[in-house]
mmJSON file of the N, C-alpha and C atoms, coordinates in Angstrom:
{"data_MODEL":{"atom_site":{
"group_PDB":["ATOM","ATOM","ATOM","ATOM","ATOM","ATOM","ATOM","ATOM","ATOM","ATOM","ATOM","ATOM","ATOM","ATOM","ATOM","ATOM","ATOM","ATOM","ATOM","ATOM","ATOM","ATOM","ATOM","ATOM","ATOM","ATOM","ATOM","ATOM","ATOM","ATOM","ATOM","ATOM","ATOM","ATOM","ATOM","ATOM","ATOM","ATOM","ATOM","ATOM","ATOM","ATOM","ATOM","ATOM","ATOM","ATOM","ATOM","ATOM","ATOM","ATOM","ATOM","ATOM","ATOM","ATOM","ATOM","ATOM","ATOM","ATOM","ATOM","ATOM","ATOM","ATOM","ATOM","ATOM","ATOM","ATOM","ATOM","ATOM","ATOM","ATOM","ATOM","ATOM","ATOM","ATOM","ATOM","ATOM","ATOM","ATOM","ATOM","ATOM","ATOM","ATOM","ATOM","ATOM","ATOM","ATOM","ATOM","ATOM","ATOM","ATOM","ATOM","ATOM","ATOM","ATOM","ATOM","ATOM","ATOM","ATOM","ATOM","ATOM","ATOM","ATOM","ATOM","ATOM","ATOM","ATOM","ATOM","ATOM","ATOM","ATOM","ATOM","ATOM","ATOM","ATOM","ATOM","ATOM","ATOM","ATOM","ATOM","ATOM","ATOM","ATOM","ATOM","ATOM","ATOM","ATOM","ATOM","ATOM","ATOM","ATOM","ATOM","ATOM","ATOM","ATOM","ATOM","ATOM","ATOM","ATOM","ATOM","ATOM","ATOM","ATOM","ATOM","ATOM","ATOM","ATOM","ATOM","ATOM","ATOM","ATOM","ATOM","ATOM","ATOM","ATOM","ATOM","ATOM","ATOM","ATOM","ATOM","ATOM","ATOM","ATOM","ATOM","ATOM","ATOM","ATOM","ATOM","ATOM","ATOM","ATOM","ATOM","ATOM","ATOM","ATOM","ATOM","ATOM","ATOM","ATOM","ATOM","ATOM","ATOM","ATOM","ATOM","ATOM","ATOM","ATOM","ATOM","ATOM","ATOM","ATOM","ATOM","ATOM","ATOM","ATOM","ATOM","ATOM","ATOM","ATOM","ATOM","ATOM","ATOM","ATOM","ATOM","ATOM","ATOM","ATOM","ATOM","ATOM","ATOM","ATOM","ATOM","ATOM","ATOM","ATOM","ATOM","ATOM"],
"id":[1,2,3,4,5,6,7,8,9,10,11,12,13,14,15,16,17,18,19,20,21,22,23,24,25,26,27,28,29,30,31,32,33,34,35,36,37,38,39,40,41,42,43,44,45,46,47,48,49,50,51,52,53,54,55,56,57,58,59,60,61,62,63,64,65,66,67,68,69,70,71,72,73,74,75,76,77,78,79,80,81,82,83,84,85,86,87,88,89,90,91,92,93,94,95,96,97,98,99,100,101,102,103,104,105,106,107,108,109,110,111,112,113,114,115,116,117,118,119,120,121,122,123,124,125,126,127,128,129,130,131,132,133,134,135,136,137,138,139,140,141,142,143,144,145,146,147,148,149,150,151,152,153,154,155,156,157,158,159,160,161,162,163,164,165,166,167,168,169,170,171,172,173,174,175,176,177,178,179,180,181,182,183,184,185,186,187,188,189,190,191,192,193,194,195,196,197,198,199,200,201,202,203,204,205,206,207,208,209,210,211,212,213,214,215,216],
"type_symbol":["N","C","C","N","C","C","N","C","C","N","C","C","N","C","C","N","C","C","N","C","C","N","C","C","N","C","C","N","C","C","N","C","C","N","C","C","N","C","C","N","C","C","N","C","C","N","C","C","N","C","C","N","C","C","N","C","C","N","C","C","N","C","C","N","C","C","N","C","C","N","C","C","N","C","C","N","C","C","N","C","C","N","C","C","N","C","C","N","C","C","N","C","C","N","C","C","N","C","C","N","C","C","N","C","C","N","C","C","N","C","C","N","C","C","N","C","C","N","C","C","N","C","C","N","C","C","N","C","C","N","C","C","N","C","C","N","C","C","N","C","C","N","C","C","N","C","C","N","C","C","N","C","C","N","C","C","N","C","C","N","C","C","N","C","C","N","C","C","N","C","C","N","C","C","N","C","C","N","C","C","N","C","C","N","C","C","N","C","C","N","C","C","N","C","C","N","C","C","N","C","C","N","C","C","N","C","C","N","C","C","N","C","C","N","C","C"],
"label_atom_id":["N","CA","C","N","CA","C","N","CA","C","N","CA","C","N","CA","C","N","CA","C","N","CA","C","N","CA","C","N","CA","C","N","CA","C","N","CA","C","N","CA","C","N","CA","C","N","CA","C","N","CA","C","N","CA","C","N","CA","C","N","CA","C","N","CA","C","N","CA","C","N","CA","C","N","CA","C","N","CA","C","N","CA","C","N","CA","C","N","CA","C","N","CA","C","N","CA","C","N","CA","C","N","CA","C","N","CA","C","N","CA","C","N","CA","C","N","CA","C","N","CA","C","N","CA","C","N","CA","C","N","CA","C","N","CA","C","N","CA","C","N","CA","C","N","CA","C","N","CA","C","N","CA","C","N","CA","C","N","CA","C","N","CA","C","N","CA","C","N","CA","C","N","CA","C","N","CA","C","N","CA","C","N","CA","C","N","CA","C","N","CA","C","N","CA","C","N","CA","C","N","CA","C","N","CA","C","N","CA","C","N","CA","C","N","CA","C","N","CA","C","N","CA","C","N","CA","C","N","CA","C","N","CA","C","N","CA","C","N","CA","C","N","CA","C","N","CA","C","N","CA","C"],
"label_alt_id":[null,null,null,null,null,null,null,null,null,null,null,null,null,null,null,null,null,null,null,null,null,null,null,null,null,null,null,null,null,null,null,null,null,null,null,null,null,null,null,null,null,null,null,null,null,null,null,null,null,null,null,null,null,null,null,null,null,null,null,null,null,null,null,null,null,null,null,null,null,null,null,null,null,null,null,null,null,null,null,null,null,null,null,null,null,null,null,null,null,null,null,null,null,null,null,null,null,null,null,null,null,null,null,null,null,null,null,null,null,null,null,null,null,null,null,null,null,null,null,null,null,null,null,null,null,null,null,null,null,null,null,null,null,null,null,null,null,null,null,null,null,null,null,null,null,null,null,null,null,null,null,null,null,null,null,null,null,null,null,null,null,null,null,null,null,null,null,null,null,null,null,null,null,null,null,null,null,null,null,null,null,null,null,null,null,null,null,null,null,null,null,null,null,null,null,null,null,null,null,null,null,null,null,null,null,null,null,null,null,null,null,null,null,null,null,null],
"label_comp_id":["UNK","UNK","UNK","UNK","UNK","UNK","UNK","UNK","UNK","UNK","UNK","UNK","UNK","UNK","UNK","UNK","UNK","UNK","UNK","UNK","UNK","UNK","UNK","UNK","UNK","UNK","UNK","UNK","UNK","UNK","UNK","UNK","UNK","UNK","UNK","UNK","UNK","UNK","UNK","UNK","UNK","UNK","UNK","UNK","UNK","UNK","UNK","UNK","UNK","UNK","UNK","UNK","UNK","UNK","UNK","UNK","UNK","UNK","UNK","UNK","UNK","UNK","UNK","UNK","UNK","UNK","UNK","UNK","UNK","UNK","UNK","UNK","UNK","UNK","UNK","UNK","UNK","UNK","UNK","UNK","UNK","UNK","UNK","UNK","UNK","UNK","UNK","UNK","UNK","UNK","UNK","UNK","UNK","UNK","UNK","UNK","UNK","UNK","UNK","UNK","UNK","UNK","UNK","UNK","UNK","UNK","UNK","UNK","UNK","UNK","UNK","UNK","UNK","UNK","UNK","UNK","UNK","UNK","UNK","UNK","UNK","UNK","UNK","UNK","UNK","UNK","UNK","UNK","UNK","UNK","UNK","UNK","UNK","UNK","UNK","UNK","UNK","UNK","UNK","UNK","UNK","UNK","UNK","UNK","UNK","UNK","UNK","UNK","UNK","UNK","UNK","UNK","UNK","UNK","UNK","UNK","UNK","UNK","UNK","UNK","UNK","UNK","UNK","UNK","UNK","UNK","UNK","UNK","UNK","UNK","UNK","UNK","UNK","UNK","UNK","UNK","UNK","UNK","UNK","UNK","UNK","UNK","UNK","UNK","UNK","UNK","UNK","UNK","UNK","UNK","UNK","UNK","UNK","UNK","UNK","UNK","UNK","UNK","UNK","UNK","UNK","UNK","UNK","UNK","UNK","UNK","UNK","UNK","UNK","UNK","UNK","UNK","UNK","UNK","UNK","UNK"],
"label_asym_id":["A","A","A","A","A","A","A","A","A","A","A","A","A","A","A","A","A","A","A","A","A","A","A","A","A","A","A","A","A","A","A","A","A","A","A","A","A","A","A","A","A","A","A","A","A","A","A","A","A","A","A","A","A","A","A","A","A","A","A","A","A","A","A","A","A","A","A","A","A","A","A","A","A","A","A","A","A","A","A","A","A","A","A","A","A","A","A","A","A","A","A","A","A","A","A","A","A","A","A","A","A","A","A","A","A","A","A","A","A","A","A","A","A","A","A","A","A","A","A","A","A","A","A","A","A","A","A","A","A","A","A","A","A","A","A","A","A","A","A","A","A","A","A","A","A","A","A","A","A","A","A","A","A","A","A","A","A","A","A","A","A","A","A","A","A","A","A","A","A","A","A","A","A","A","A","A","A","A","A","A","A","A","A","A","A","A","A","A","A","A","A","A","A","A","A","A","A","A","A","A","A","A","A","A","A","A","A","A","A","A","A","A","A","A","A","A"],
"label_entity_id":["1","1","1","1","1","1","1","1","1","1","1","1","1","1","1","1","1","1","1","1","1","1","1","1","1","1","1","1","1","1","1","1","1","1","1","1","1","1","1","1","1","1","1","1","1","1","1","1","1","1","1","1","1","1","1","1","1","1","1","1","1","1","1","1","1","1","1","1","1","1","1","1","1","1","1","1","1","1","1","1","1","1","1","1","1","1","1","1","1","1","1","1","1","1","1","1","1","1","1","1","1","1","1","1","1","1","1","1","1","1","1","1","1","1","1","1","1","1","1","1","1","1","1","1","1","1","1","1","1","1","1","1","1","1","1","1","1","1","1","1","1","1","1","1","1","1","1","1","1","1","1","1","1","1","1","1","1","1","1","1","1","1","1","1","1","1","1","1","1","1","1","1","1","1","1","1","1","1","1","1","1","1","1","1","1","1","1","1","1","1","1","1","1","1","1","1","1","1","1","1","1","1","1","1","1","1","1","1","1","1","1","1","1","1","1","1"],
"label_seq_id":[1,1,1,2,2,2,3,3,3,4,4,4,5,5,5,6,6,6,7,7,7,8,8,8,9,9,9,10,10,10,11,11,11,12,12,12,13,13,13,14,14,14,15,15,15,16,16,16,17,17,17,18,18,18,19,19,19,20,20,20,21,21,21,22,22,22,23,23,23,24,24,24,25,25,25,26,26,26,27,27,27,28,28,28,29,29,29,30,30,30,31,31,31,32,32,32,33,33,33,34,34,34,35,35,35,36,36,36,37,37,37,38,38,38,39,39,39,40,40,40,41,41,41,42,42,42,43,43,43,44,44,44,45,45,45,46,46,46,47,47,47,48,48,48,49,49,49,50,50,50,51,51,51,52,52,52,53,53,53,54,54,54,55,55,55,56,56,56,57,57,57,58,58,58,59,59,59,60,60,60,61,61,61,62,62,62,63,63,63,64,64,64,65,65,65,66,66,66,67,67,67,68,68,68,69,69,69,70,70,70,71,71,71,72,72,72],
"pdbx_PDB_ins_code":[null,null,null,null,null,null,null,null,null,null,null,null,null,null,null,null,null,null,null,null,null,null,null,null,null,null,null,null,null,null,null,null,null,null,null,null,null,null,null,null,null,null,null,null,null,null,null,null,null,null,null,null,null,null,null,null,null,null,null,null,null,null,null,null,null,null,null,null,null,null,null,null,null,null,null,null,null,null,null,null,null,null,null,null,null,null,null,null,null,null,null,null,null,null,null,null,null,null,null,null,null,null,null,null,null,null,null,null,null,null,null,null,null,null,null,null,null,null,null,null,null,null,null,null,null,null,null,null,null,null,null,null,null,null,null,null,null,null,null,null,null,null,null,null,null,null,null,null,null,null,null,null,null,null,null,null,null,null,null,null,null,null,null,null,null,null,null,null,null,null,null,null,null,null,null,null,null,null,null,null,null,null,null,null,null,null,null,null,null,null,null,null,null,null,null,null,null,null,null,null,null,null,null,null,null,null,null,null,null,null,null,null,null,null,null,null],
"Cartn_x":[-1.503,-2.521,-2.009,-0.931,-0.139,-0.458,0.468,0.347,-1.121,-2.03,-3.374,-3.361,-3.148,-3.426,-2.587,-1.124,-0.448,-0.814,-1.403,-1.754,-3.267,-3.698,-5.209,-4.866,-3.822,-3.297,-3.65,-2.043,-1.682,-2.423,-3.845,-4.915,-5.459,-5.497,-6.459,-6.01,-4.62,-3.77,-3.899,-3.764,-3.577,-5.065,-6.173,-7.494,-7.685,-7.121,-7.052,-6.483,-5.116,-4.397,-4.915,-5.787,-6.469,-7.377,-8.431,-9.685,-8.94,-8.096,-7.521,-6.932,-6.194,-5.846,-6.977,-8.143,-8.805,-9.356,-9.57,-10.008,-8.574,-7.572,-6.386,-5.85,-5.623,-4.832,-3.702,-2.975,-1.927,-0.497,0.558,1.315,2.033,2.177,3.115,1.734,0.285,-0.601,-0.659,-0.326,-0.811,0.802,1.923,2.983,2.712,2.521,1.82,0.932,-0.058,-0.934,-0.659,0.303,1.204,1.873,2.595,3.823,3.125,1.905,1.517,0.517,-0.214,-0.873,-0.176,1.704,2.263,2.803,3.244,4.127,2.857,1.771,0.537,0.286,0.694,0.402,1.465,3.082,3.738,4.488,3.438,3.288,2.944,1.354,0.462,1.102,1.966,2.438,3.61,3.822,5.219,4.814,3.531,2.676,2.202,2.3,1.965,2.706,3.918,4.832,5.816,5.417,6.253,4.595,3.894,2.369,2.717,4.0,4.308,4.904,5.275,5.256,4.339,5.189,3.748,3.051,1.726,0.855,0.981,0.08,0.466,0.257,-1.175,-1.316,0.175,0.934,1.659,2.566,2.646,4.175,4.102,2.567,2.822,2.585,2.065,2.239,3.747,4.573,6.089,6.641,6.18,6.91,6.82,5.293,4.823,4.43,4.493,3.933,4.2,5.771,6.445,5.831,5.448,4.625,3.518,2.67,1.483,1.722,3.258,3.17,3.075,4.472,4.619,3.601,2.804,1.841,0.722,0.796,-0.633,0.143],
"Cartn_y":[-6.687,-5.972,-5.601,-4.831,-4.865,-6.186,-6.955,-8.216,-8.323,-8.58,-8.972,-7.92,-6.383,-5.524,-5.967,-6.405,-7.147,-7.888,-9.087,-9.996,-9.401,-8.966,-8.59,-8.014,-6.876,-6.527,-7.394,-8.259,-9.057,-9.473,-10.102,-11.544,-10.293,-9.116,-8.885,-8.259,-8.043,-7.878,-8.91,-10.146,-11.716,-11.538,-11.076,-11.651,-10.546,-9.411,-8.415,-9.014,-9.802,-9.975,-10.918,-11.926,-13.126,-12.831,-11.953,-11.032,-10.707,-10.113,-9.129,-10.767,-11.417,-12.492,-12.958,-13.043,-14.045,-13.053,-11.817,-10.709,-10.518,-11.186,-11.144,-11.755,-12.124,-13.217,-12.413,-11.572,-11.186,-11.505,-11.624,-11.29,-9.885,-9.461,-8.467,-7.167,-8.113,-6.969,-7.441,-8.809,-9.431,-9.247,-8.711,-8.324,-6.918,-6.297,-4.871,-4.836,-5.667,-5.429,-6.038,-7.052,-7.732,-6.55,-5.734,-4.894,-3.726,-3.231,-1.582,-2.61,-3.575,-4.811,-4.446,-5.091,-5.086,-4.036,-2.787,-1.639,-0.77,-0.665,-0.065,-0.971,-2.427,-2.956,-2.321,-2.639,-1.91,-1.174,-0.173,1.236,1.162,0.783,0.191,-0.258,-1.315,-1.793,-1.086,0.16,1.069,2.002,2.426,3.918,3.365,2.008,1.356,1.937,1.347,1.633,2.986,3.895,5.049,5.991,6.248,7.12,8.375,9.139,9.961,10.546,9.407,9.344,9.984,10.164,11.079,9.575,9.739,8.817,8.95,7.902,7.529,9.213,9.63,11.011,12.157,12.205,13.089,12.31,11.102,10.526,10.956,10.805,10.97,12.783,13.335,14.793,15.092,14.709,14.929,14.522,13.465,12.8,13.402,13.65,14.786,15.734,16.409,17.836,18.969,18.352,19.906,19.088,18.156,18.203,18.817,19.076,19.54,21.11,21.474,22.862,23.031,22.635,22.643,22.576,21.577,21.585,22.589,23.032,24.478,25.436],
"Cartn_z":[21.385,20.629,19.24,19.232,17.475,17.13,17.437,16.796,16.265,16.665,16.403,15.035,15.448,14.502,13.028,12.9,11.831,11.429,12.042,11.328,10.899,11.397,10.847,8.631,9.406,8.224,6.824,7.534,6.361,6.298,6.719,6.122,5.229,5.466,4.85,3.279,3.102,2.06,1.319,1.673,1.474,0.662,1.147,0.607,-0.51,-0.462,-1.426,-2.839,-2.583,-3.67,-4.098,-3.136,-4.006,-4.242,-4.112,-4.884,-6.265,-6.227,-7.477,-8.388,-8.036,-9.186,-9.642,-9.105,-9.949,-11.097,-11.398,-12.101,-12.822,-12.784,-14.006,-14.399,-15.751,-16.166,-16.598,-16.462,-17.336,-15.718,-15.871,-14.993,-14.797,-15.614,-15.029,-14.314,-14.58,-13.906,-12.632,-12.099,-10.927,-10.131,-10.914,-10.062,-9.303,-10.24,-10.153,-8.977,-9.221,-8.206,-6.576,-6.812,-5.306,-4.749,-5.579,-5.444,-4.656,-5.532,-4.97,-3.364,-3.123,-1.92,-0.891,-1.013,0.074,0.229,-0.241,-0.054,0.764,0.547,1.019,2.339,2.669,3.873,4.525,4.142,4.755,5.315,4.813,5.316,6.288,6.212,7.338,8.313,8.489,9.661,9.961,9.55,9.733,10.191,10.265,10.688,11.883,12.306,13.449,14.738,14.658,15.057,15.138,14.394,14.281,13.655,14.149,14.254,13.816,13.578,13.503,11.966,11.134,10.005,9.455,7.445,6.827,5.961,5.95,5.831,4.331,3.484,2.301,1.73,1.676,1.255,1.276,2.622,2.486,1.511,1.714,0.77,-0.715,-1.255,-2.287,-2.98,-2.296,-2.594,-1.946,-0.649,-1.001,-2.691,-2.9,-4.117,-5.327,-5.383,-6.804,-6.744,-5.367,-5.099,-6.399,-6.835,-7.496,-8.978,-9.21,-10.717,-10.739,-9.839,-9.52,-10.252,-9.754,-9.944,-11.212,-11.411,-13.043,-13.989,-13.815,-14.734,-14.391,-13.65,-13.453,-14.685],
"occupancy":[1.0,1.0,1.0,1.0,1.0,1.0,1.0,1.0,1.0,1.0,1.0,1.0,1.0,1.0,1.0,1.0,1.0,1.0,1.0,1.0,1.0,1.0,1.0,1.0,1.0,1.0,1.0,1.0,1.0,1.0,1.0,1.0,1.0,1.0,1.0,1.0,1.0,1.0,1.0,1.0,1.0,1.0,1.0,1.0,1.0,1.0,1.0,1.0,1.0,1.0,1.0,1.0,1.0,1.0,1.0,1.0,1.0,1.0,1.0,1.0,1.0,1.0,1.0,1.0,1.0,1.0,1.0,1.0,1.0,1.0,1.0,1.0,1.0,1.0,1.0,1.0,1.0,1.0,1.0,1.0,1.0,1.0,1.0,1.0,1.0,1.0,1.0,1.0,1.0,1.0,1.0,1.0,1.0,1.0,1.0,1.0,1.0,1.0,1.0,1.0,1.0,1.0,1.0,1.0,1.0,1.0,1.0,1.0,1.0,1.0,1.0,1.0,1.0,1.0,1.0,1.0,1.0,1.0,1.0,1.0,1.0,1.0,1.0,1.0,1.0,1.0,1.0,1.0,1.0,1.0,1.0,1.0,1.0,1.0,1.0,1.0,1.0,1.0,1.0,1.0,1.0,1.0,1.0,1.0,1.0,1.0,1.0,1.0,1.0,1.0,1.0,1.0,1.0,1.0,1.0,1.0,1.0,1.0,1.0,1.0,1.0,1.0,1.0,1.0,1.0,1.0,1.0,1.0,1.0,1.0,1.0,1.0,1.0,1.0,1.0,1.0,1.0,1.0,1.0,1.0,1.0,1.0,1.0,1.0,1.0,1.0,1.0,1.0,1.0,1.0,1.0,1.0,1.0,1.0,1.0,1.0,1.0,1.0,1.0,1.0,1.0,1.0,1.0,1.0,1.0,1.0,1.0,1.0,1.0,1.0,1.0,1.0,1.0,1.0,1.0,1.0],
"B_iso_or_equiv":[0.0,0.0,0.0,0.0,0.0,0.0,0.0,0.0,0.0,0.0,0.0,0.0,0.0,0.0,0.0,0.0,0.0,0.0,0.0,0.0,0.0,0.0,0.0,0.0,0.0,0.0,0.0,0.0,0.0,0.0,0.0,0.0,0.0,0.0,0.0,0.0,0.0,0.0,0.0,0.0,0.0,0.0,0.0,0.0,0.0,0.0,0.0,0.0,0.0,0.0,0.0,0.0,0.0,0.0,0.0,0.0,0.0,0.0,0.0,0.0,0.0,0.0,0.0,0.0,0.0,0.0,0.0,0.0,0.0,0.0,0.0,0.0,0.0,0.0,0.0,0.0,0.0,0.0,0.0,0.0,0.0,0.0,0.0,0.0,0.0,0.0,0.0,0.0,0.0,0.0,0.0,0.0,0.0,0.0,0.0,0.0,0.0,0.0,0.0,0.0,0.0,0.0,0.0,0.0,0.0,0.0,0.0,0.0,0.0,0.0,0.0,0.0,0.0,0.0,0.0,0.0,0.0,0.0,0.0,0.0,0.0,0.0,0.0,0.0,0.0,0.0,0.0,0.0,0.0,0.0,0.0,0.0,0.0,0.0,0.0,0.0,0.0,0.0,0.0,0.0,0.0,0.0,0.0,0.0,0.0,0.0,0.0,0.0,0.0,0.0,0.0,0.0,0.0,0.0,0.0,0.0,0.0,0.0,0.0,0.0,0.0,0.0,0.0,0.0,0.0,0.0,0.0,0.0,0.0,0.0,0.0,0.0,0.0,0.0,0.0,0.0,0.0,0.0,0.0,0.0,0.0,0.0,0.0,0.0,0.0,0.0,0.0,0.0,0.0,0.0,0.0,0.0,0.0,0.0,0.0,0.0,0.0,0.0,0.0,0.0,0.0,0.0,0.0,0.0,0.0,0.0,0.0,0.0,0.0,0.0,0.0,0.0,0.0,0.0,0.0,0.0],
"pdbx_formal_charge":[null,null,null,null,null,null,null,null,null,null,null,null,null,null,null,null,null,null,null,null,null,null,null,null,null,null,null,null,null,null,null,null,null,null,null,null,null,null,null,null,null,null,null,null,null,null,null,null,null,null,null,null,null,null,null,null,null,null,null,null,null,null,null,null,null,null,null,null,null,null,null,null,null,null,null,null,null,null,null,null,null,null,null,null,null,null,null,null,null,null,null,null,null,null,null,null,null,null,null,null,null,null,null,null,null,null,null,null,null,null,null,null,null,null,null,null,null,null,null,null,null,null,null,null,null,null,null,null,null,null,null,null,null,null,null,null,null,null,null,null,null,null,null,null,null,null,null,null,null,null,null,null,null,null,null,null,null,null,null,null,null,null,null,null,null,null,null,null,null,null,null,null,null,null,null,null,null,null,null,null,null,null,null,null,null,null,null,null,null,null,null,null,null,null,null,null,null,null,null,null,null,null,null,null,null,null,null,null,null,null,null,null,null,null,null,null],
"auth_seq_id":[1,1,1,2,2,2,3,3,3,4,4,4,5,5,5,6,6,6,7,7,7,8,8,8,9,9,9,10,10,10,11,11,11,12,12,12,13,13,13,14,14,14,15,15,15,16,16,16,17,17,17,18,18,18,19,19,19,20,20,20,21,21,21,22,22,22,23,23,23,24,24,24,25,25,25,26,26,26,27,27,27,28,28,28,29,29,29,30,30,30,31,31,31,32,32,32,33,33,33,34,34,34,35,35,35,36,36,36,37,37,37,38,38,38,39,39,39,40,40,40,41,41,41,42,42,42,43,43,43,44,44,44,45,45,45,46,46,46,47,47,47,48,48,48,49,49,49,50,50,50,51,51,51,52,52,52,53,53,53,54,54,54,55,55,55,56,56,56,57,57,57,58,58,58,59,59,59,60,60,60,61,61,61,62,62,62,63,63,63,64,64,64,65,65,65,66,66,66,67,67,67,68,68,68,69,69,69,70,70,70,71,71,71,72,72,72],
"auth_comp_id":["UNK","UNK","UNK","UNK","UNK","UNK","UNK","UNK","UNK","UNK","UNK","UNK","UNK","UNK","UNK","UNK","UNK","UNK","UNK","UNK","UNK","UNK","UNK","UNK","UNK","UNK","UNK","UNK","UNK","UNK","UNK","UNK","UNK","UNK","UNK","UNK","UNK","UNK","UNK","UNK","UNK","UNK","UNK","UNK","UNK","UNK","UNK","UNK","UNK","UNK","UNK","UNK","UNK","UNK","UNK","UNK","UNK","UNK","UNK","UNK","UNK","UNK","UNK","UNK","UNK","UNK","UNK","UNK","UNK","UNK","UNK","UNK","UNK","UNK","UNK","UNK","UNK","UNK","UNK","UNK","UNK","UNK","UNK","UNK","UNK","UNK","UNK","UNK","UNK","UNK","UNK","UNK","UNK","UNK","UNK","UNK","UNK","UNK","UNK","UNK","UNK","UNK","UNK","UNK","UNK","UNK","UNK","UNK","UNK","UNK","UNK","UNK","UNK","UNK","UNK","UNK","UNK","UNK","UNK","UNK","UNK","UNK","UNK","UNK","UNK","UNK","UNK","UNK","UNK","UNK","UNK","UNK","UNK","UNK","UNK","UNK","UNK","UNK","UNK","UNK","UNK","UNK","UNK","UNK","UNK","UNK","UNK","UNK","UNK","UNK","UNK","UNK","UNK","UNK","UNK","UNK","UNK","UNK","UNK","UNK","UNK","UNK","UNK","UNK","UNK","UNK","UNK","UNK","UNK","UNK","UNK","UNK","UNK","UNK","UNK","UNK","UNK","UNK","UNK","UNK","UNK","UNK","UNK","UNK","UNK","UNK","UNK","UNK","UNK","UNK","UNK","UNK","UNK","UNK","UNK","UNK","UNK","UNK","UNK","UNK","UNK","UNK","UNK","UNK","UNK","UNK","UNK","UNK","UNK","UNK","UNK","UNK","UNK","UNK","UNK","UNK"],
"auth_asym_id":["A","A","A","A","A","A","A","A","A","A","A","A","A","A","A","A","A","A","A","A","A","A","A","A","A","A","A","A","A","A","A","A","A","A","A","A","A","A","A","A","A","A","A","A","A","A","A","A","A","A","A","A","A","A","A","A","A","A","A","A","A","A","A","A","A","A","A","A","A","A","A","A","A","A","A","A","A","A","A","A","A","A","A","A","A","A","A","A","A","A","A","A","A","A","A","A","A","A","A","A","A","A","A","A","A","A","A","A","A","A","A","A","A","A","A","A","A","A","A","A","A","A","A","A","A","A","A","A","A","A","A","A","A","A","A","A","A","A","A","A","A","A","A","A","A","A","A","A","A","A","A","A","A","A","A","A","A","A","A","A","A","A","A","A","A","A","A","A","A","A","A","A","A","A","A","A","A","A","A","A","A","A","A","A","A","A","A","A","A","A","A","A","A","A","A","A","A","A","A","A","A","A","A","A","A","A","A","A","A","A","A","A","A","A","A","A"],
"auth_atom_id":["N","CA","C","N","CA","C","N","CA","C","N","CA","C","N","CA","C","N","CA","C","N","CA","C","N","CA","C","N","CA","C","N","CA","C","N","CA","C","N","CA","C","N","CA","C","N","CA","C","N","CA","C","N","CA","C","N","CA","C","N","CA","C","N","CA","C","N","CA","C","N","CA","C","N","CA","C","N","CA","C","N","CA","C","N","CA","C","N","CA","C","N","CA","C","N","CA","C","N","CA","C","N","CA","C","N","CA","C","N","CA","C","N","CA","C","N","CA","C","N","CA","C","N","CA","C","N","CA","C","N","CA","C","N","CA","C","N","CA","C","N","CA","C","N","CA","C","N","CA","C","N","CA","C","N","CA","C","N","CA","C","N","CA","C","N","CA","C","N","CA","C","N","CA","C","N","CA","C","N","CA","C","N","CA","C","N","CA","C","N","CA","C","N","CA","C","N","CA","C","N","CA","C","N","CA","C","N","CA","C","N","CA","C","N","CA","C","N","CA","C","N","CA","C","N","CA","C","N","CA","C","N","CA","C","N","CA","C","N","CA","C","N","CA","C","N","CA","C","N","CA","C"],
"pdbx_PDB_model_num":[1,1,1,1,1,1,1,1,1,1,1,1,1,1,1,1,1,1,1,1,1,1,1,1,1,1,1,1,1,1,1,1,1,1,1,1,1,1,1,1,1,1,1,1,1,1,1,1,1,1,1,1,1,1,1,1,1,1,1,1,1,1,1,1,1,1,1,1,1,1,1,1,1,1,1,1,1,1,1,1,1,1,1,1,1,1,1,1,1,1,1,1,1,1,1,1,1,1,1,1,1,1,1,1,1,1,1,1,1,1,1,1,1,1,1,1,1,1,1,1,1,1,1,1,1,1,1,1,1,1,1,1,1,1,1,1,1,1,1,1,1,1,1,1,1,1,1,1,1,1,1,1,1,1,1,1,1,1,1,1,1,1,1,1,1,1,1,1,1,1,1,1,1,1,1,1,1,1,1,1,1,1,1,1,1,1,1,1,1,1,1,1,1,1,1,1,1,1,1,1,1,1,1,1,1,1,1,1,1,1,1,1,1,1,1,1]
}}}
């Protein structure tokens, strides 16, 4: 059943990043956009397996929570 759920994943990362190339001609935007594709898949297939992890939301308020402050 994972399995099915991974690969579901990735096809659907796969069809994301080929949606997004054809809307760019520049490269370092279509690296960009591969780079943030697969780190967001996986996650996905890491929250699979370990459910207990903090999900993208907590990762990124751990990461910039204390800019939040600062700048109030």
């Amino acid at each position: 059943m994972k399995m099915a759920m991974i690969l579901s994943i990735l096809l659907l990362s796969c069809g994301i990043i080929i949606f997004e190339f054809r809307g760019s001609k520049d490269k370092k935007a279509r690296k960009v956009i591969a780079g943030i594709t697969f780190a967001a898949a996986g996650l996905t297939i890491l929250l699979l397996f370990q459910p207990g992890l903090p999900g993208p939301t907590e990762l990124v308020k751990l990461l910039f929570g204390r800019i939040d402050l600062i700048m109030k």
